[in-house]
Every structure is written in structure tokens, then in C-alpha cells.
PDBQT receptor file of N, H, CA, C and O in Angstrom, charges set to zero:
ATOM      1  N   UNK A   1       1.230  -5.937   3.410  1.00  0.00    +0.000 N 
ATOM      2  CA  UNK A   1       0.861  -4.942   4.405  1.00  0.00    +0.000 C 
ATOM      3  C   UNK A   1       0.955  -5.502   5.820  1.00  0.00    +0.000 C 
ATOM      4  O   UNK A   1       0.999  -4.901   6.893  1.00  0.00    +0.000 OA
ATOM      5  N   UNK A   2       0.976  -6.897   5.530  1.00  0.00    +0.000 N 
ATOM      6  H   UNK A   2       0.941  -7.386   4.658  1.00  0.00    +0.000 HD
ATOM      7  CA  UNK A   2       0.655  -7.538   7.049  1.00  0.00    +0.000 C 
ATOM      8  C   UNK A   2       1.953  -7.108   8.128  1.00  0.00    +0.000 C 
ATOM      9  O   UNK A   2       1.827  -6.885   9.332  1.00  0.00    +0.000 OA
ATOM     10  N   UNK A   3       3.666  -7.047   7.045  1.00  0.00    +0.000 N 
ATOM     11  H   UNK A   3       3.768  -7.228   6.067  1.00  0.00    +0.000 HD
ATOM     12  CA  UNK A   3       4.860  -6.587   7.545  1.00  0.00    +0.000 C 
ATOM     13  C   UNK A   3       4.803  -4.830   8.384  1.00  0.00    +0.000 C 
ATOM     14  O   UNK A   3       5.646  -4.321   9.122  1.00  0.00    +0.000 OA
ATOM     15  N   UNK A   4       3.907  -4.452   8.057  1.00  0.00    +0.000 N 
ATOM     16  H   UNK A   4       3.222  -4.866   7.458  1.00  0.00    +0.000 HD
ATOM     17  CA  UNK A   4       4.041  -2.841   8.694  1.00  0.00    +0.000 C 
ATOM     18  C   UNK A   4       3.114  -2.455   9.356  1.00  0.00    +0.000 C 
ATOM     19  O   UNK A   4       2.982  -1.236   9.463  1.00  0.00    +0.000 OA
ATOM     20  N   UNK A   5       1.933  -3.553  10.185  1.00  0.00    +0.000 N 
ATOM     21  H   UNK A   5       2.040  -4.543  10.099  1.00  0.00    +0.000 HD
ATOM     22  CA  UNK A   5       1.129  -3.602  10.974  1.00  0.00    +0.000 C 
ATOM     23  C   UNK A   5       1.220  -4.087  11.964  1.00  0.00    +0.000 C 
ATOM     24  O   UNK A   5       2.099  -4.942  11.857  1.00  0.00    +0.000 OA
ATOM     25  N   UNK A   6       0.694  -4.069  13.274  1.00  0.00    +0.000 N 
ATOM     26  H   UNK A   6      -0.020  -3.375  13.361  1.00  0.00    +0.000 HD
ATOM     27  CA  UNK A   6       0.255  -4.534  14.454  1.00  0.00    +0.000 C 
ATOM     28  C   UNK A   6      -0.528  -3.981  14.771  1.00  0.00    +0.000 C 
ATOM     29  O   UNK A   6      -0.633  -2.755  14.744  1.00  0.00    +0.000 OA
ATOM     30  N   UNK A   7      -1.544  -5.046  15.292  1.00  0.00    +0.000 N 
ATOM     31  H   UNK A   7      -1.459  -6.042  15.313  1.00  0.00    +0.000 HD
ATOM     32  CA  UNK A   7      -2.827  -4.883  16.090  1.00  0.00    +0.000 C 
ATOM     33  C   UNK A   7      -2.923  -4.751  17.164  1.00  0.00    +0.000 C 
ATOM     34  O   UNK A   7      -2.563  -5.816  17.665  1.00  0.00    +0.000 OA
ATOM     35  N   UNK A   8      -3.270  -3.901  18.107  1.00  0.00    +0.000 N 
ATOM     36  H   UNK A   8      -3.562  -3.035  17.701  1.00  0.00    +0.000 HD
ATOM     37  CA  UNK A   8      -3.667  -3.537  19.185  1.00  0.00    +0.000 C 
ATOM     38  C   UNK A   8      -4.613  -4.200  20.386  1.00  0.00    +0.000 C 
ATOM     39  O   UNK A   8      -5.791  -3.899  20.196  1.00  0.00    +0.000 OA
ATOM     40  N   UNK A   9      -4.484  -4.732  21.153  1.00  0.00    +0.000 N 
ATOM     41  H   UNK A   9      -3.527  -4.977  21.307  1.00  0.00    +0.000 HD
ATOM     42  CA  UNK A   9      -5.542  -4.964  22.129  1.00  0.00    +0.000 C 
ATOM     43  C   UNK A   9      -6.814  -4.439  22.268  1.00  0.00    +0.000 C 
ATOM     44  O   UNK A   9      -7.797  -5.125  22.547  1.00  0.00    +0.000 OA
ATOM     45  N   UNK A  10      -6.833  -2.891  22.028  1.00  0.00    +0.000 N 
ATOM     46  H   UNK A  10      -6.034  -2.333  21.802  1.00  0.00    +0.000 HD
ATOM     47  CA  UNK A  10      -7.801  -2.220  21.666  1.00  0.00    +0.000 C 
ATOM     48  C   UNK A  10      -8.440  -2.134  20.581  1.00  0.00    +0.000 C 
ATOM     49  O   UNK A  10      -9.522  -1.580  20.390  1.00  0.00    +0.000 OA
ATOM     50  N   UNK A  11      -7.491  -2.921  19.533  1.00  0.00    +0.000 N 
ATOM     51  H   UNK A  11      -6.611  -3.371  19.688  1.00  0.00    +0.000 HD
ATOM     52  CA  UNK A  11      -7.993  -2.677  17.969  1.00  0.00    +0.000 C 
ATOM     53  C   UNK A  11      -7.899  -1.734  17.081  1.00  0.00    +0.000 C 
ATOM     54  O   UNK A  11      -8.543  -1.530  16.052  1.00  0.00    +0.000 OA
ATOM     55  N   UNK A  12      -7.006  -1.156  17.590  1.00  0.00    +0.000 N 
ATOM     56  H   UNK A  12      -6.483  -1.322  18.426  1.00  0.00    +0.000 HD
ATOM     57  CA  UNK A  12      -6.360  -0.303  16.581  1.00  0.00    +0.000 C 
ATOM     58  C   UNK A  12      -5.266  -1.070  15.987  1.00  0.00    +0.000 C 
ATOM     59  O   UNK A  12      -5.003  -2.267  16.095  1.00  0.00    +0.000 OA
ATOM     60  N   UNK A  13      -4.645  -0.075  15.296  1.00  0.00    +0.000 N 
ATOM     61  H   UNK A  13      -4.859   0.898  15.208  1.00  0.00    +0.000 HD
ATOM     62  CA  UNK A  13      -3.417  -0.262  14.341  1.00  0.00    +0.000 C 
ATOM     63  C   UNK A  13      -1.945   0.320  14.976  1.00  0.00    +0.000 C 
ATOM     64  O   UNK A  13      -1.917   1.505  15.309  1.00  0.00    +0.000 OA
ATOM     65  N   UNK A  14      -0.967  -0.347  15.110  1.00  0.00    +0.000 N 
ATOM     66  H   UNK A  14      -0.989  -1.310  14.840  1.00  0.00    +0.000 HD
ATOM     67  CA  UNK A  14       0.407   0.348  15.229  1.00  0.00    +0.000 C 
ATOM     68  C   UNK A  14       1.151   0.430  14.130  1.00  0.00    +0.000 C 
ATOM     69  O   UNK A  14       1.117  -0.554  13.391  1.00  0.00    +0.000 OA
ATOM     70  N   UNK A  15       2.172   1.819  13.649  1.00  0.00    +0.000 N 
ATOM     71  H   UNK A  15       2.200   2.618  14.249  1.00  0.00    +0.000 HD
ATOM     72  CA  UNK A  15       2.878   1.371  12.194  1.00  0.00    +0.000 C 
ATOM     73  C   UNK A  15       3.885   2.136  12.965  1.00  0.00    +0.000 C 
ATOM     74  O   UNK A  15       3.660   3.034  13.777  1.00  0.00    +0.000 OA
ATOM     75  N   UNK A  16       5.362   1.511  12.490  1.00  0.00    +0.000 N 
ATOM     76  H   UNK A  16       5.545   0.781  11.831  1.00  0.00    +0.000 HD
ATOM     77  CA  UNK A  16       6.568   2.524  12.174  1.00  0.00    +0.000 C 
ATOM     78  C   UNK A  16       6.479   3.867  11.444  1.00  0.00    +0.000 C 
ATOM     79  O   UNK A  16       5.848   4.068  10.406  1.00  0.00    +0.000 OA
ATOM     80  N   UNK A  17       7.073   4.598  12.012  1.00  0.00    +0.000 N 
ATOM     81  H   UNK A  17       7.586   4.434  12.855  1.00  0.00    +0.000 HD
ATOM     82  CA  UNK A  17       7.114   5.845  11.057  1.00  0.00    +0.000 C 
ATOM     83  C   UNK A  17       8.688   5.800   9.916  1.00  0.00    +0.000 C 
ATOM     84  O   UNK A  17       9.740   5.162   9.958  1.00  0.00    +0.000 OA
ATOM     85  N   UNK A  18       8.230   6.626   9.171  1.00  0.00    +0.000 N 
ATOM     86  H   UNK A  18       7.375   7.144   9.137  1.00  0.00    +0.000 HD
ATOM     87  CA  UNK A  18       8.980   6.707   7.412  1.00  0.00    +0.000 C 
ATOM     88  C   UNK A  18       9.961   7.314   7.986  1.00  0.00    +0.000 C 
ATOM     89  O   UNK A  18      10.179   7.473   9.187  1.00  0.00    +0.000 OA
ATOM     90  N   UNK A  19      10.926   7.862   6.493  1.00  0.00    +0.000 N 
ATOM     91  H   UNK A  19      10.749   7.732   5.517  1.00  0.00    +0.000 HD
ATOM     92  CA  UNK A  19      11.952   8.618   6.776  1.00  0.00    +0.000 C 
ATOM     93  C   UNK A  19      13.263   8.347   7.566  1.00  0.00    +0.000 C 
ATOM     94  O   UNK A  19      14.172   9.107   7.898  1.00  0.00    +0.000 OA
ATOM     95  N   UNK A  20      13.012   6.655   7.809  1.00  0.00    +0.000 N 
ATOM     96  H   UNK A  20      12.273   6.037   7.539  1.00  0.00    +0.000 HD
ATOM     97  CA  UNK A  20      14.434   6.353   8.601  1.00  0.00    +0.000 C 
ATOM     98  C   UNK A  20      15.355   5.518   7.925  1.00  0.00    +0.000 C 
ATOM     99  O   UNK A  20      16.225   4.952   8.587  1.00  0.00    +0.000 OA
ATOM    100  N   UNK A  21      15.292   5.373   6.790  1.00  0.00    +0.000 N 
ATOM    101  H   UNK A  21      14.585   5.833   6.252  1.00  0.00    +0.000 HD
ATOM    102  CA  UNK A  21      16.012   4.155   6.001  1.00  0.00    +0.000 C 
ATOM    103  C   UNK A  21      17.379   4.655   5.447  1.00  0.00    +0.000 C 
ATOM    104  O   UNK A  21      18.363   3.917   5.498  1.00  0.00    +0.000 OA
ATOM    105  N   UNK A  22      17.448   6.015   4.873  1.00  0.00    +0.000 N 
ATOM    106  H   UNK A  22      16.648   6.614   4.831  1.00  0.00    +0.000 HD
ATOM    107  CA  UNK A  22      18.974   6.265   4.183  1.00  0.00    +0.000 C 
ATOM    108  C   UNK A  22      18.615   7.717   4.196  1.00  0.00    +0.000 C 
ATOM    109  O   UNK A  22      17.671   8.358   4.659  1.00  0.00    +0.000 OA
ATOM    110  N   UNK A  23      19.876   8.058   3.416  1.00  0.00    +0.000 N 
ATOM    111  H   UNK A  23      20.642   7.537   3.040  1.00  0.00    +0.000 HD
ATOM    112  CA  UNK A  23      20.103   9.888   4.080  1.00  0.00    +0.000 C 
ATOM    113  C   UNK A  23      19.567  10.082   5.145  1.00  0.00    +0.000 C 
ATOM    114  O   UNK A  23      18.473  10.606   5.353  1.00  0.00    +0.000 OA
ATOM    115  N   UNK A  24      20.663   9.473   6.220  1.00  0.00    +0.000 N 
ATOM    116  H   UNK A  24      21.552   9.047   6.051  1.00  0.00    +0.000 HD
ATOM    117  CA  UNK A  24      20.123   9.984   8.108  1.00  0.00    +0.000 C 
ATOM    118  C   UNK A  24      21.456  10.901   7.727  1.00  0.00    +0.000 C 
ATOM    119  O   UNK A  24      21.046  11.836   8.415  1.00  0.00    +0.000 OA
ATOM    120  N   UNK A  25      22.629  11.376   7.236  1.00  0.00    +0.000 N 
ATOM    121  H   UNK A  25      22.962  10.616   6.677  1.00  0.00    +0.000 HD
ATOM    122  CA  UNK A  25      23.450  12.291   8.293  1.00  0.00    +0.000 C 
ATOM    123  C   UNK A  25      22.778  13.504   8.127  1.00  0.00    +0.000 C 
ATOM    124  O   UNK A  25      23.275  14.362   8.857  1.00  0.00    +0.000 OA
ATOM    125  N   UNK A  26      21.884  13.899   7.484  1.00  0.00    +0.000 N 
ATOM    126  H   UNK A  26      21.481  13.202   6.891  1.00  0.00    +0.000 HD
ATOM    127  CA  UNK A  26      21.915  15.048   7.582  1.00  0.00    +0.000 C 
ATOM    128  C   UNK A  26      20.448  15.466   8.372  1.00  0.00    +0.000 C 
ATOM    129  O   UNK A  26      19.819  16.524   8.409  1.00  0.00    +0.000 OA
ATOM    130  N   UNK A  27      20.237  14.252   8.924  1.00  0.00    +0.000 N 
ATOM    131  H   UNK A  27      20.748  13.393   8.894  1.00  0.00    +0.000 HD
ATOM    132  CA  UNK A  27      19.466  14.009   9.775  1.00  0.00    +0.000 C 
ATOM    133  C   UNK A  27      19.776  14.623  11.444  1.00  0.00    +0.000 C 
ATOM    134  O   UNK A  27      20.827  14.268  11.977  1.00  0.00    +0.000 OA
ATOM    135  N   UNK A  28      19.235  15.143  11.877  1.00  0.00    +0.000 N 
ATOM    136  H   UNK A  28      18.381  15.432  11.444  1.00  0.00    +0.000 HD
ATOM    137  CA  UNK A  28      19.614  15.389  13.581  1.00  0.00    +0.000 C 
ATOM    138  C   UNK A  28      19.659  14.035  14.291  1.00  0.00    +0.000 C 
ATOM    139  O   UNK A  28      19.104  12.991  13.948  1.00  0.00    +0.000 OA
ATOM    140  N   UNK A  29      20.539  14.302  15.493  1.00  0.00    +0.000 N 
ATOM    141  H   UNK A  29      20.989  15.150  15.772  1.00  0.00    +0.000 HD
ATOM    142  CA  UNK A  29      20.448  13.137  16.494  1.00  0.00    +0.000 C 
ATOM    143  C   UNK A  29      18.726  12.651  17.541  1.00  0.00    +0.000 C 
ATOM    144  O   UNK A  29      18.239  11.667  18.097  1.00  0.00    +0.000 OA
ATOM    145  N   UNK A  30      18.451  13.845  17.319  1.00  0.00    +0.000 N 
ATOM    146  H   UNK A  30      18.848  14.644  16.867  1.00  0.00    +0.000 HD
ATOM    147  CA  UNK A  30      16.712  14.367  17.995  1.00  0.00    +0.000 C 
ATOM    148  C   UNK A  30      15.937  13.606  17.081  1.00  0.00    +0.000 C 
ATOM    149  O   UNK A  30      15.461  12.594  17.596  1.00  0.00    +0.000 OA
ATOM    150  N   UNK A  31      15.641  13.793  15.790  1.00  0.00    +0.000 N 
ATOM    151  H   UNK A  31      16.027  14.615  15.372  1.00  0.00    +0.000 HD
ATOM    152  CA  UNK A  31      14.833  13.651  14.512  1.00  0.00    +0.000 C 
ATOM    153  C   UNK A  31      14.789  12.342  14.858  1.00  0.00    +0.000 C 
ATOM    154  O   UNK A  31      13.799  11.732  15.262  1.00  0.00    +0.000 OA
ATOM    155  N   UNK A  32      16.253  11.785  14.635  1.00  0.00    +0.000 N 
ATOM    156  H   UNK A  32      17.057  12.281  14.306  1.00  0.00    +0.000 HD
ATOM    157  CA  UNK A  32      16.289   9.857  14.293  1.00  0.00    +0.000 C 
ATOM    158  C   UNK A  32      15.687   9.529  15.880  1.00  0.00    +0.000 C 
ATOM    159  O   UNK A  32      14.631   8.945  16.123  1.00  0.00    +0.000 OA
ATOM    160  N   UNK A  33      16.318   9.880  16.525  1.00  0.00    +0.000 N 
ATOM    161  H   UNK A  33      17.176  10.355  16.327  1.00  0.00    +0.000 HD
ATOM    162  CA  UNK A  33      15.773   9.145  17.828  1.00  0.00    +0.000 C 
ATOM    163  C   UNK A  33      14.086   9.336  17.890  1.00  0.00    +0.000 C 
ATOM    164  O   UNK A  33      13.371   8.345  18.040  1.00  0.00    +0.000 OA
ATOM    165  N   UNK A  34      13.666  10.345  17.794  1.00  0.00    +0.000 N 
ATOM    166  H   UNK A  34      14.247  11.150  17.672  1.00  0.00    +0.000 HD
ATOM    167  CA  UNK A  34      12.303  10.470  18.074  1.00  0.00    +0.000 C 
ATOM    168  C   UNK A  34      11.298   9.956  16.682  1.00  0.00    +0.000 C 
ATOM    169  O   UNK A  34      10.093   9.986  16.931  1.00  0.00    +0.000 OA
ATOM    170  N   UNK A  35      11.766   9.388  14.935  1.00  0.00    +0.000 N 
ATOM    171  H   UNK A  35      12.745   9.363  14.733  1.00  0.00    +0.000 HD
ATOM    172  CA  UNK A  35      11.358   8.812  14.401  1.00  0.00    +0.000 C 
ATOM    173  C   UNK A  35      11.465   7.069  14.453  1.00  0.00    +0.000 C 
ATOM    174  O   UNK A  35      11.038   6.298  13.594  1.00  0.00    +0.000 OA
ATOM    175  N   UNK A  36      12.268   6.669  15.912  1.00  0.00    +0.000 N 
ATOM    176  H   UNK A  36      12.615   7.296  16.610  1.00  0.00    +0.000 HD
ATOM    177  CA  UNK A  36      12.154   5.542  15.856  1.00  0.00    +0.000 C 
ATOM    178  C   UNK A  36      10.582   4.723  17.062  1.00  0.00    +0.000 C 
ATOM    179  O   UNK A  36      10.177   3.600  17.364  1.00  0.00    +0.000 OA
ATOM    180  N   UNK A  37      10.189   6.299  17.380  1.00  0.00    +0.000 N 
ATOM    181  H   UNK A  37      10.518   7.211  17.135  1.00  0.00    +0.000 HD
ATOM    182  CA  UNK A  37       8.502   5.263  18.154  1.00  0.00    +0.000 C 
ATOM    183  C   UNK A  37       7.944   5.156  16.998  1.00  0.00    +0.000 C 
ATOM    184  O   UNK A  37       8.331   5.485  15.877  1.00  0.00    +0.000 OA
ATOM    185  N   UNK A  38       6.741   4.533  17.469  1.00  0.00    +0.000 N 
ATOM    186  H   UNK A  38       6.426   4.265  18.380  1.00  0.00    +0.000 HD
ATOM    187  CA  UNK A  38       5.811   3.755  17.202  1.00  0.00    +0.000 C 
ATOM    188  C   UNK A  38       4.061   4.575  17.215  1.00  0.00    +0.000 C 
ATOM    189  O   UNK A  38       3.623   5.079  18.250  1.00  0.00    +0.000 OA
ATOM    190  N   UNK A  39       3.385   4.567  16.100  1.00  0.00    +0.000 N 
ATOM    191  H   UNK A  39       3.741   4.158  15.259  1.00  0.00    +0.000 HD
ATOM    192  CA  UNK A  39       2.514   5.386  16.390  1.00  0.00    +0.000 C 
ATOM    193  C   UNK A  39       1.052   4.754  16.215  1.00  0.00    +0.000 C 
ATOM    194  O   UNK A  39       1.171   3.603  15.793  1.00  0.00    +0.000 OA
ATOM    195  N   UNK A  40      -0.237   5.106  16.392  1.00  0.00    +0.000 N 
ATOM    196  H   UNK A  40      -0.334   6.040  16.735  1.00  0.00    +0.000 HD
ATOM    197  CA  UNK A  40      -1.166   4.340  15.349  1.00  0.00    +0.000 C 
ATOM    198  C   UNK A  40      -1.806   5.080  14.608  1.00  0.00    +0.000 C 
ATOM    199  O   UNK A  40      -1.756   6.289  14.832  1.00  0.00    +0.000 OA
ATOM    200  N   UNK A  41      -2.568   4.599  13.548  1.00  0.00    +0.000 N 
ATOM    201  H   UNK A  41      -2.609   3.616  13.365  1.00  0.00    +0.000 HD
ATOM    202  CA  UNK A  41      -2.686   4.373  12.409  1.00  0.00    +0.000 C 
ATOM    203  C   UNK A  41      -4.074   5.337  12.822  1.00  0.00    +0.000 C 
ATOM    204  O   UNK A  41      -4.907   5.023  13.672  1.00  0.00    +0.000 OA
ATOM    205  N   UNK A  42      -4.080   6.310  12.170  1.00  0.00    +0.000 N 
ATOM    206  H   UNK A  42      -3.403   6.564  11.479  1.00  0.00    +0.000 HD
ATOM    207  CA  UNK A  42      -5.050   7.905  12.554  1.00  0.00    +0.000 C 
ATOM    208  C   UNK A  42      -6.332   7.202  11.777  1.00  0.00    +0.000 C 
ATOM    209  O   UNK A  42      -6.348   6.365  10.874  1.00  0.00    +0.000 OA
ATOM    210  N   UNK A  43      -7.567   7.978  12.598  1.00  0.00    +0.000 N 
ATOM    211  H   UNK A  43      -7.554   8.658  13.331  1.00  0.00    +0.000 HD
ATOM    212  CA  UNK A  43      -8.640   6.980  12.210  1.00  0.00    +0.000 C 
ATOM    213  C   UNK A  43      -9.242   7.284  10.409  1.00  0.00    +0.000 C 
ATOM    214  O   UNK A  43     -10.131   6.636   9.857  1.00  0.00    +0.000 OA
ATOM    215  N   UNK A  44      -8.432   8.461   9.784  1.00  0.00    +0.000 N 
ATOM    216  H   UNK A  44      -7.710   8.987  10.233  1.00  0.00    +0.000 HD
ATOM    217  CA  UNK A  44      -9.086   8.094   8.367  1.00  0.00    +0.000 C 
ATOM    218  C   UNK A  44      -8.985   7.084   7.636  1.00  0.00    +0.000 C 
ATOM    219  O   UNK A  44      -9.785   6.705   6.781  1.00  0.00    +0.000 OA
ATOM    220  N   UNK A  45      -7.343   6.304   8.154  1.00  0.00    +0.000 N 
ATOM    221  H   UNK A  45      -6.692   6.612   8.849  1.00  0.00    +0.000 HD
ATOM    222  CA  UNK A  45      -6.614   5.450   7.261  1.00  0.00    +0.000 C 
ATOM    223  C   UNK A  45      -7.080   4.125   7.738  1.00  0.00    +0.000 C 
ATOM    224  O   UNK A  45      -6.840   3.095   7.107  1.00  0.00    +0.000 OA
ATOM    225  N   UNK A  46      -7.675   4.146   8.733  1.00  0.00    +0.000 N 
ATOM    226  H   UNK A  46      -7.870   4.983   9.246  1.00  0.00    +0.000 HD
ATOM    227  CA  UNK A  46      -8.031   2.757   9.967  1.00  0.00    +0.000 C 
ATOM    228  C   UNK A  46      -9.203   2.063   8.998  1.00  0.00    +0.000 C 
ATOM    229  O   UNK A  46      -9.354   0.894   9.352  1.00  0.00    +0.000 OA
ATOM    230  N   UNK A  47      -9.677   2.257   8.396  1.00  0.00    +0.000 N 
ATOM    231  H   UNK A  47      -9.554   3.207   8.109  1.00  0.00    +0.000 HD
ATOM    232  CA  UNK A  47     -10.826   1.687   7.409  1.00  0.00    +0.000 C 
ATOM    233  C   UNK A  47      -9.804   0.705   6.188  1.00  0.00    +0.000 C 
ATOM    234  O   UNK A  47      -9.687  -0.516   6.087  1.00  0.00    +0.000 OA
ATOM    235  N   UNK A  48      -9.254   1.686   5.478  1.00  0.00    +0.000 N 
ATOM    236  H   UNK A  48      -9.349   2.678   5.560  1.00  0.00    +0.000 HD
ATOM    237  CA  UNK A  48      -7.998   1.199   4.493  1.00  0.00    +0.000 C 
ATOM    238  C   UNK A  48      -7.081  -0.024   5.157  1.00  0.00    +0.000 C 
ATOM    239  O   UNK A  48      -6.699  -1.029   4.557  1.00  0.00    +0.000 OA
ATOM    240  N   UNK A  49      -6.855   0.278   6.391  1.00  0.00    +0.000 N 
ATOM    241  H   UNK A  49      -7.166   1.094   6.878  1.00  0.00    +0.000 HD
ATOM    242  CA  UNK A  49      -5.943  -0.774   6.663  1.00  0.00    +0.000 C 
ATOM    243  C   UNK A  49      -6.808  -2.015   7.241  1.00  0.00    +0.000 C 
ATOM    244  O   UNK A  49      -6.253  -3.095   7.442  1.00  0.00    +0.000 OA
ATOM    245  N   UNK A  50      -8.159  -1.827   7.495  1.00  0.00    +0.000 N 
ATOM    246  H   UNK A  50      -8.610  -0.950   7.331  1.00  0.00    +0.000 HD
ATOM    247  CA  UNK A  50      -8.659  -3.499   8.224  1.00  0.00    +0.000 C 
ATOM    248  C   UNK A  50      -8.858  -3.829   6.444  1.00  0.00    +0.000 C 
ATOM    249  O   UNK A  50      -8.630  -4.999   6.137  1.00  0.00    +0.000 OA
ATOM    250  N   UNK A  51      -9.114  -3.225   5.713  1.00  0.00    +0.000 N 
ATOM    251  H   UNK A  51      -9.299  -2.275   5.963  1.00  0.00    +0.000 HD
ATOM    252  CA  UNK A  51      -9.734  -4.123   4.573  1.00  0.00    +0.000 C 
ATOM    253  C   UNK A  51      -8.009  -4.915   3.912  1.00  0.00    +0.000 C 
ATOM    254  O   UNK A  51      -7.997  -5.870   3.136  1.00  0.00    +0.000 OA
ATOM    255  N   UNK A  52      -6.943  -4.346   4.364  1.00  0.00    +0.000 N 
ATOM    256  H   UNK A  52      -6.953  -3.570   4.994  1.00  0.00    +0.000 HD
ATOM    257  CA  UNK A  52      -5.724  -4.384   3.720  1.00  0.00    +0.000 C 
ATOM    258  C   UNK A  52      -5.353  -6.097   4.672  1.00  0.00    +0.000 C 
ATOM    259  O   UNK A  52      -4.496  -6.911   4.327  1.00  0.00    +0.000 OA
ATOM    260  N   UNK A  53      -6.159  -6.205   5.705  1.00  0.00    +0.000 N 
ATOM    261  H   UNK A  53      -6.855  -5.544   5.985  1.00  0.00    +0.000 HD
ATOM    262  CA  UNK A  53      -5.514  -6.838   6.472  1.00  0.00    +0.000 C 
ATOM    263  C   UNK A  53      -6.793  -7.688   7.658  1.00  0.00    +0.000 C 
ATOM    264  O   UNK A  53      -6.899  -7.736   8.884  1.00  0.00    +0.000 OA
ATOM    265  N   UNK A  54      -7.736  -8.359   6.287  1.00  0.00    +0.000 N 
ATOM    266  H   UNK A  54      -7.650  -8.320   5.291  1.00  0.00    +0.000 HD
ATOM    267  CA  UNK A  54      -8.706  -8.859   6.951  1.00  0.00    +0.000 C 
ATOM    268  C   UNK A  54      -8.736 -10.169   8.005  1.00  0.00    +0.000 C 
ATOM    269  O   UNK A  54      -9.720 -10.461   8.684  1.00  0.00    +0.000 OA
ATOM    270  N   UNK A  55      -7.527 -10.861   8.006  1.00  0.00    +0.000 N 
ATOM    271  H   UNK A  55      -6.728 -10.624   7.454  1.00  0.00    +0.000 HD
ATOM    272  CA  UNK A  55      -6.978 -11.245   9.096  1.00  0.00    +0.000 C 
ATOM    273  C   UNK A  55      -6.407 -10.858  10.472  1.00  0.00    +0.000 C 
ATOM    274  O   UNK A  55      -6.960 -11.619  11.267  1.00  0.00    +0.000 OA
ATOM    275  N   UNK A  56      -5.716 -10.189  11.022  1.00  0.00    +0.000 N 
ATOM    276  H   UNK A  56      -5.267  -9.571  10.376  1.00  0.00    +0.000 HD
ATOM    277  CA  UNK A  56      -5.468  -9.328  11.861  1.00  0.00    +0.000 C 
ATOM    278  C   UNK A  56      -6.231  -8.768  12.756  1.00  0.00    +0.000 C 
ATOM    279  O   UNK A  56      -5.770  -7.912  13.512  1.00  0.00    +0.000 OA
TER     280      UNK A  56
């Protein structure tokens, strides 16, 4: 888990978003570009991920 995390200054979580790995053509040029930011980690899942990643 440690590969699809970053920690925040603030202490949150940053993750890549899904959906970009294979079958892009039928993908829009909009879609891919705007699934390549960066988002964080919404606070239900923020519990799940410090225990995933008690280092960090």
C-alpha cells in the first residue's frame, strides 16, 4: 500500500486515480487528461489507510 500513497504536510493522504492503465482508446482525450491528477484519500477511507500504513 505504501506504493499508492503519499502523505501530506497536513496529514492527509494523496492517491492516483484508477481507470488509466489499458482500454484508453475508447477513452476521451478530456477523461485521460483529467484522470491523470492527483486526489486525497476522502475521510471515510483515511482511517483504513493510516492503519494500512503505520509508518507514513
Amino acid at each position: 500500500a505504501a506504493k499508492r500513497f503519499k502523505r501530506t504536510g497536513s496529514g492527509k493522504f494523496k492517491r492516483s486515480q484508477a481507470f488509466t492503465s489499458h482500454i484508453l482508446t475508447k477513452k476521451s482525450t478530456k477523461r485521460k487528461r483529467q484522470l491523470r491528477s492527483t486526489l486525497t484519500v476522502c475521510k471515510a477511507d483515511h482511517m483504513s489507510v493510516r492503519k494500512m500504513l503505520p509508518n507514513l
